[in-house]
C-alpha positions as CSV (number, residue, x, y, z in Angstrom):
1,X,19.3,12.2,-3.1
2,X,17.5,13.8,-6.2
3,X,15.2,16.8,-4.9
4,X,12.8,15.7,-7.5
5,X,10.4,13.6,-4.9
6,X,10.7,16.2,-2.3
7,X,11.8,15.3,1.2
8,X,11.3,11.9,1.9
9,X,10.5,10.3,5.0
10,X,13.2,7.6,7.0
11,X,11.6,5.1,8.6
12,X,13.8,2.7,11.0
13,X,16.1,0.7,10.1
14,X,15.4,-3.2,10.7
15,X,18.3,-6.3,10.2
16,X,16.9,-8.1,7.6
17,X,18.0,-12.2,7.2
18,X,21.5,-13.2,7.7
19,X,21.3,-15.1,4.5
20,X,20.6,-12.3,2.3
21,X,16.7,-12.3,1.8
22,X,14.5,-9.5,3.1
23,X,10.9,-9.8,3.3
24,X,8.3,-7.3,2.2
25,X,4.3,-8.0,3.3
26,X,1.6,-6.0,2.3
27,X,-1.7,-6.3,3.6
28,X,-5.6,-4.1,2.0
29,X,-7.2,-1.4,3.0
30,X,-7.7,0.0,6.6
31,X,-10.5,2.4,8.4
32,X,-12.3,2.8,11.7
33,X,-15.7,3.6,10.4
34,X,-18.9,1.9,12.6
35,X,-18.2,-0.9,15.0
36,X,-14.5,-0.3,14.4
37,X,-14.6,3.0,16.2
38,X,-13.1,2.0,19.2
39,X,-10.2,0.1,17.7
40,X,-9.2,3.5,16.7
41,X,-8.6,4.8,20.3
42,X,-7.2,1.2,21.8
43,X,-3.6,1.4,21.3
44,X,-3.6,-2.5,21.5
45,X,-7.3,-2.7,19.7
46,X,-5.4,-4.6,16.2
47,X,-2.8,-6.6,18.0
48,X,-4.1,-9.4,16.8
49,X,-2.9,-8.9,13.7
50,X,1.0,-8.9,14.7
51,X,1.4,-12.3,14.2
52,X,0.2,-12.3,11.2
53,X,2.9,-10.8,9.4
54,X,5.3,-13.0,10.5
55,X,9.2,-12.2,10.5
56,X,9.0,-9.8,7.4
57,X,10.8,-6.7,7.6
58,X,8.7,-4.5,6.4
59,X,5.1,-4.2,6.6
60,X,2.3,-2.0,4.9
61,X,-0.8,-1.5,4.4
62,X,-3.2,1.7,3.0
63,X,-5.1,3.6,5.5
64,X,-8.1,4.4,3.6
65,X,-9.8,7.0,6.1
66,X,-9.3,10.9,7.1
67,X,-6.9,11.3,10.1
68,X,-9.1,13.9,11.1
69,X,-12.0,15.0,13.8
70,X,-13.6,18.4,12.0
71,X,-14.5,19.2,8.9
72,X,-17.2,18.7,6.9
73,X,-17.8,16.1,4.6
74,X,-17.2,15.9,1.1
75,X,-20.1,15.4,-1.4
76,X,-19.9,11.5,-1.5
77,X,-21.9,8.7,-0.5
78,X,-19.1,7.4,2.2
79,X,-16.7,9.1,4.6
80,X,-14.4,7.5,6.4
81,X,-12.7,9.8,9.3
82,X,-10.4,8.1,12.5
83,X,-8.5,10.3,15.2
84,X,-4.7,9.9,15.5
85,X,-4.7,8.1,17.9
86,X,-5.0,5.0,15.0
87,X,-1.7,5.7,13.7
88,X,-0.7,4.2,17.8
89,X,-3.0,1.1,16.9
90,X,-1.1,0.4,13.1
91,X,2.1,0.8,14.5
92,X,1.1,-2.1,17.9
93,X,-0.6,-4.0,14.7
94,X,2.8,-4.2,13.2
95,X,2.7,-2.3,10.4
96,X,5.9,-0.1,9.2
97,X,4.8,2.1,6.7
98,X,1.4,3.2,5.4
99,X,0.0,5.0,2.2
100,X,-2.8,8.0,2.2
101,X,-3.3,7.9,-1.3
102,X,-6.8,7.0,-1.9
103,X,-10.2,7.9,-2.4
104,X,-10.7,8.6,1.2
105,X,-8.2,10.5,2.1
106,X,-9.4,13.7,1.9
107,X,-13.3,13.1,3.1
108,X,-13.4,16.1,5.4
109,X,-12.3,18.6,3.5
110,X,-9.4,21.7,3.8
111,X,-10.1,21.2,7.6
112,X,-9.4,17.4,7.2
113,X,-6.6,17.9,4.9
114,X,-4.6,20.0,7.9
115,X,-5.3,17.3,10.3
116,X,-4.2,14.9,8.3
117,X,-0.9,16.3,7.5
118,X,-0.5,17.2,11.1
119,X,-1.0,13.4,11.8
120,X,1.1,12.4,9.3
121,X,4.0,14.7,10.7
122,X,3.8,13.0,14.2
123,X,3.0,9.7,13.1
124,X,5.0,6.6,14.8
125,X,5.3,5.1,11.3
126,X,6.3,6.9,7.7
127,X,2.8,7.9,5.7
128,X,3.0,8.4,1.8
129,X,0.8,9.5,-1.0
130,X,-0.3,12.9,1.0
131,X,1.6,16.1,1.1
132,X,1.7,19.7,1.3
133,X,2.3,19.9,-2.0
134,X,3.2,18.0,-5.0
135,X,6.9,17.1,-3.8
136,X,6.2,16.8,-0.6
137,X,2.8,13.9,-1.7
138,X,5.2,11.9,-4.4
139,X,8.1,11.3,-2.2
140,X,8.9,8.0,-0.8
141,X,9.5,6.6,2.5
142,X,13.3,5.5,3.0
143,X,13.4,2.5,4.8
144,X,16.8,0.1,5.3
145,X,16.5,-3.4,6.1
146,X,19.7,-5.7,6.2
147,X,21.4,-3.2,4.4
148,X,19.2,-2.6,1.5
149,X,18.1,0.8,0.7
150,X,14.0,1.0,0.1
151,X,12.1,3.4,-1.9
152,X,7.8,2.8,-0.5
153,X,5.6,5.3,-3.1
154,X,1.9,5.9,-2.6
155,X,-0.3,7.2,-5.3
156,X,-4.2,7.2,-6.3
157,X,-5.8,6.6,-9.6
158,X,-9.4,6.3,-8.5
159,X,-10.9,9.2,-10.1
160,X,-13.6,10.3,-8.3
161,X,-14.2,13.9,-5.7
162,X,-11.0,13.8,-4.1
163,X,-8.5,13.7,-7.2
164,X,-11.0,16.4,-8.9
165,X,-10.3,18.4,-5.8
166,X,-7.8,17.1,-3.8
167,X,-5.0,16.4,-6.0
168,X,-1.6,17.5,-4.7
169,X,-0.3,20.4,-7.1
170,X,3.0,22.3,-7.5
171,X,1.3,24.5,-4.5
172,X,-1.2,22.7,-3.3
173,X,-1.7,20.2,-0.6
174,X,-3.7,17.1,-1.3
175,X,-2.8,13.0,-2.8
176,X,-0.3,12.0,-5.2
177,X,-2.2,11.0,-8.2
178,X,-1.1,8.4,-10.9
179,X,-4.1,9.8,-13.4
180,X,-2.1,10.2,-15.8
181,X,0.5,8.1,-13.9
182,X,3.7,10.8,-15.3
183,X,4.3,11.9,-12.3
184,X,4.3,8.8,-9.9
185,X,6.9,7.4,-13.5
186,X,8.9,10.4,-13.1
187,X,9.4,10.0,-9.3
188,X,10.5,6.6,-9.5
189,X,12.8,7.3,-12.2
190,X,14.3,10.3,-10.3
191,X,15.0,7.6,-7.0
192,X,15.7,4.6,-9.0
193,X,19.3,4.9,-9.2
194,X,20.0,6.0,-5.6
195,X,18.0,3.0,-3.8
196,X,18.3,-0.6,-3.7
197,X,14.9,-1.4,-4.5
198,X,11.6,0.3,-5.4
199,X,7.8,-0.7,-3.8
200,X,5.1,1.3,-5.2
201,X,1.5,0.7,-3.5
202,X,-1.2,2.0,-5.4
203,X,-5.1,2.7,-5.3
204,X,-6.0,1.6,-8.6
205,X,-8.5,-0.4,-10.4
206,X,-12.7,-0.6,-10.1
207,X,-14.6,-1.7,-7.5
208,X,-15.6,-5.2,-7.2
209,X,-14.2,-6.6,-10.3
210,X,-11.7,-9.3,-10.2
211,X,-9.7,-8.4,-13.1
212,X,-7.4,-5.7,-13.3
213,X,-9.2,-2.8,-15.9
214,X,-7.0,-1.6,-18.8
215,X,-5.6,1.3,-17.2
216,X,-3.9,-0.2,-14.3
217,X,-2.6,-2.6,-16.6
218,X,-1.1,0.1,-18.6
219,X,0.3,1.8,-15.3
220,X,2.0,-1.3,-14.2
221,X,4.3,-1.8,-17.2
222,X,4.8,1.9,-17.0
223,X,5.9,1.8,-13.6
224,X,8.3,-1.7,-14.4
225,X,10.1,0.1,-17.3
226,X,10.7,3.2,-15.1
227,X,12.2,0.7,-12.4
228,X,9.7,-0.3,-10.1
229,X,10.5,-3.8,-8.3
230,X,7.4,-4.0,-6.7
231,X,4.0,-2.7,-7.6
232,X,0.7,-3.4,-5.1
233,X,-2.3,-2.1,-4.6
234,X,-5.9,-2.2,-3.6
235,X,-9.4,-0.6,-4.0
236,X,-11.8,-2.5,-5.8
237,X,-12.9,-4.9,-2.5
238,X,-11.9,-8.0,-4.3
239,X,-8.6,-10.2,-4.0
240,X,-7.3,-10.2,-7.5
241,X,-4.4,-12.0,-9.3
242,X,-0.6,-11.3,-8.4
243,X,2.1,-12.1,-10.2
244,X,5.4,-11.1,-12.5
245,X,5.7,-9.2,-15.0
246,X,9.2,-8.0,-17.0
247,X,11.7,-7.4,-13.8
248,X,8.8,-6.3,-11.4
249,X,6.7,-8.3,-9.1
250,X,2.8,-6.8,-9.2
251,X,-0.3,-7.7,-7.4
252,X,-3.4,-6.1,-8.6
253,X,-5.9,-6.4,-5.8
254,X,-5.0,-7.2,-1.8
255,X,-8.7,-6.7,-1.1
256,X,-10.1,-5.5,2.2
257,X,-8.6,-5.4,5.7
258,X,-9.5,-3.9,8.4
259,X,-13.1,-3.2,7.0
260,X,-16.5,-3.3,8.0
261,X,-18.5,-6.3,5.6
262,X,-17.5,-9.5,6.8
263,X,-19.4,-11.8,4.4
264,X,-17.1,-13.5,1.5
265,X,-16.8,-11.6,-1.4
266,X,-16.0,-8.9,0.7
267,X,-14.3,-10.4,3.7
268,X,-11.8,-12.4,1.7
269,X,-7.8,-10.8,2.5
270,X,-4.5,-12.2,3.3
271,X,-0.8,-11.0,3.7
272,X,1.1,-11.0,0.6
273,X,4.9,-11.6,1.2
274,X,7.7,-11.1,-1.0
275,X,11.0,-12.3,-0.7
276,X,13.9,-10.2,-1.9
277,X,17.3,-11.2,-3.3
278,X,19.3,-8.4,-0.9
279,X,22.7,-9.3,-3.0
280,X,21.4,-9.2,-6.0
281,X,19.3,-6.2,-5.5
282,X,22.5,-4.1,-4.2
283,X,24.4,-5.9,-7.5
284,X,21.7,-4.1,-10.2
285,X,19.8,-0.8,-9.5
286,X,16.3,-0.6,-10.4
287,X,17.2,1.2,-13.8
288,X,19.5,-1.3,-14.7
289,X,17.6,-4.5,-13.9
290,X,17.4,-7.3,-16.1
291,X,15.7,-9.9,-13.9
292,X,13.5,-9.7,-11.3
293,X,15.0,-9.4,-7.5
294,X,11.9,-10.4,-6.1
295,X,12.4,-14.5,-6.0
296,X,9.5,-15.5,-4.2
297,X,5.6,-14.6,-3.1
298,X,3.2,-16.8,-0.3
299,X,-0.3,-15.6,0.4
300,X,-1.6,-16.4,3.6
301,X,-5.5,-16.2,2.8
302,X,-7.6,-14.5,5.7
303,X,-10.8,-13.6,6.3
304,X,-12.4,-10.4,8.1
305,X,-14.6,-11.3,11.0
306,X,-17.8,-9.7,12.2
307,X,-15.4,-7.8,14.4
308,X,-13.9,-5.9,11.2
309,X,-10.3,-7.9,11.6
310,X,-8.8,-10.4,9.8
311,X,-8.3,-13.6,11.1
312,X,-6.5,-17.2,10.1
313,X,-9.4,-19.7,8.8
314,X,-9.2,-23.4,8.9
315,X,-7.2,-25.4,7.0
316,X,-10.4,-26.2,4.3
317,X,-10.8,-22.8,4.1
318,X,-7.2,-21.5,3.6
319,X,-7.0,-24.1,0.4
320,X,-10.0,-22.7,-1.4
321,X,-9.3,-18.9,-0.5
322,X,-5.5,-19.7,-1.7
323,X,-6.8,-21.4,-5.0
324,X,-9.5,-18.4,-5.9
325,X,-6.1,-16.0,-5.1
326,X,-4.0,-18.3,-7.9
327,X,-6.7,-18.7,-10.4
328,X,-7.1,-14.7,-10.1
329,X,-3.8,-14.8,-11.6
330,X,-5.4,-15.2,-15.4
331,X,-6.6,-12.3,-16.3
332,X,-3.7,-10.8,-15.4
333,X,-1.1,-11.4,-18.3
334,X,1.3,-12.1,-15.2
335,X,3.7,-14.9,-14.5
336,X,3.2,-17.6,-11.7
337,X,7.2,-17.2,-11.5
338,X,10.0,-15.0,-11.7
């Protein structure tokens, strides 16, 4: 493996489908903050959400919240802190890999930074987007599934206290940062040839707009033409479109998730869940791509209760949230198929 992202994390490996597909579901943006406290020390507090990702092989989501219990905070309207005793709860939730990179991650400060690490090094499930230093915050998470040989990436491109201050450097701890997005570019280009397929989650765009702004635009083809299969992210509390673009599937907005508003615009989620051609994708590595490898995408609409979780709606309910998620889809410049 290149040394150029650092040492990477290995998650598990899980079977995959005996017909060749693996399935990839991604779900918004986590914390603990308020009446979700207790969640946070309930190994079983988000089980309900289990089900929810049905039989894909490889779940994620990004925990937007210092792993932390000291430090002070940051000088920033919110702070969002949970012990680590939450990484227990995502892993019983289902989940399989998580990202750090966001505007939260580093709320509490050096002090928060160390837990956080710490946390990350005992975690049940591979975190990305945070590192000691630079190499250590761009590298990916390996995970196999039937086979196929997954780069996960985390990175942040919300600019704001903690990429002024907390931005992972050649010695310094902190998030991997996509502003400019070189160096999240030139870590998928490093892996690109020595994986099956790349999945880059990032924290990207402006809060509560429901079109992507010009720069994530810009950082999704730059992340397609350096091989990226897969490019999702969150962090503008809005569902926004999803959809193709070149040999890459992106979605520019998975909303909320575990959160604390539960009234629509804010409440709306889902699962997104991507199916992957595993044969074709071992046939063509990402550099050397010519059509996508990502055949198919469902979104299963949700909607956060007043207890902070996500739950299935009724059938009414699912058909308008699924046609506000397609109709996103037009501001994007993406493709409703591969």
């Amino acid at each position: 493996m290149s040394s150029d992202p650092g040492t990477s994390s290995v998650a598990p490996a899980t079977p995959g489908d005996a017909a060749g597909a693996v399935t990839l579901a991604f779900g918004g943006d986590i914390h603990f903050e308020e009446y979700l406290r207790p969640l946070a020390g309930d190994p079983e507090g988000l089980a309900a959400l289990k089900p929810l990702w049905g039989a894909a092989d490889l779940r994620m989501a990004n925990l937007e919240t210092a792993i932390t219990e000291r430090g002070a905070p940051i000088g920033k309207e919110f702070h969002f802190r949970t012990p680590a005793s939450a990484l227990t709860t995502l892993a019983n939730a289902g989940l399989t890999v998580l990202t750090e990179a966001n505007n939260h991650g580093v709320d509490f400060g050096p002090d928060g930074l160390g837990d956080t690490l710490a946390a990350r090094a005992s975690s049940p499930i591979p975190i990305v987007g945070i590192g000691t230093d630079e190499s250590d915050a761009y590298a990916p998470a390996l995970v196999t599934v039937g086979g196929l040989k997954i780069a996960v990436f985390g990175a942040d491109q919300v600019y704001e206290m903690t990429l002024a201050n907390y931005s992972a450097g050649a010695t310094k701890a902190g998030v991997a940062s996509a502003l400019p997005d070189t160096r999240i570019v030139k870590a998928v280009t490093a892996i690109r040839d020595e994986v099956d397929l790349v999945v880059v989650y990032l924290h990207w765009g402006l809060d509560y707009q429901h079109c992507p702004d010009g720069q994530s635009i810009a950082t999704a083809k730059d992340l397609e033409a350096a091989g990226a299969d897969v490019i999702v992210g969150a962090h503008s509390h809005r569902v926004n479109g999803a959809g193709w673009l070149g040999t890459a599937y992106v979605a520019y907005g998975l909303g909320n998730f575990v959160w604390w508003r539960s009234a629509e615009p804010d409440s709306r989620t889902g699962i997104l869940t991507l199916t992957v051609d595993a044969a074709a994708s071992r046939a063509a590595r990402p550099g050397s791509r010519t059509t996508p490898v990502v055949t198919n995408a469902t979104w299963l609409p949700l909607l956060i209760g007043r207890d902070g979780i996500p739950a299935r709606v009724s059938p009414a309910d699912s058909h308008r949230l699924h046609t506000v998620w397609d109709q996103a889809r037009a501001c994007t410049g993406l493709a409703a198929s591969p």
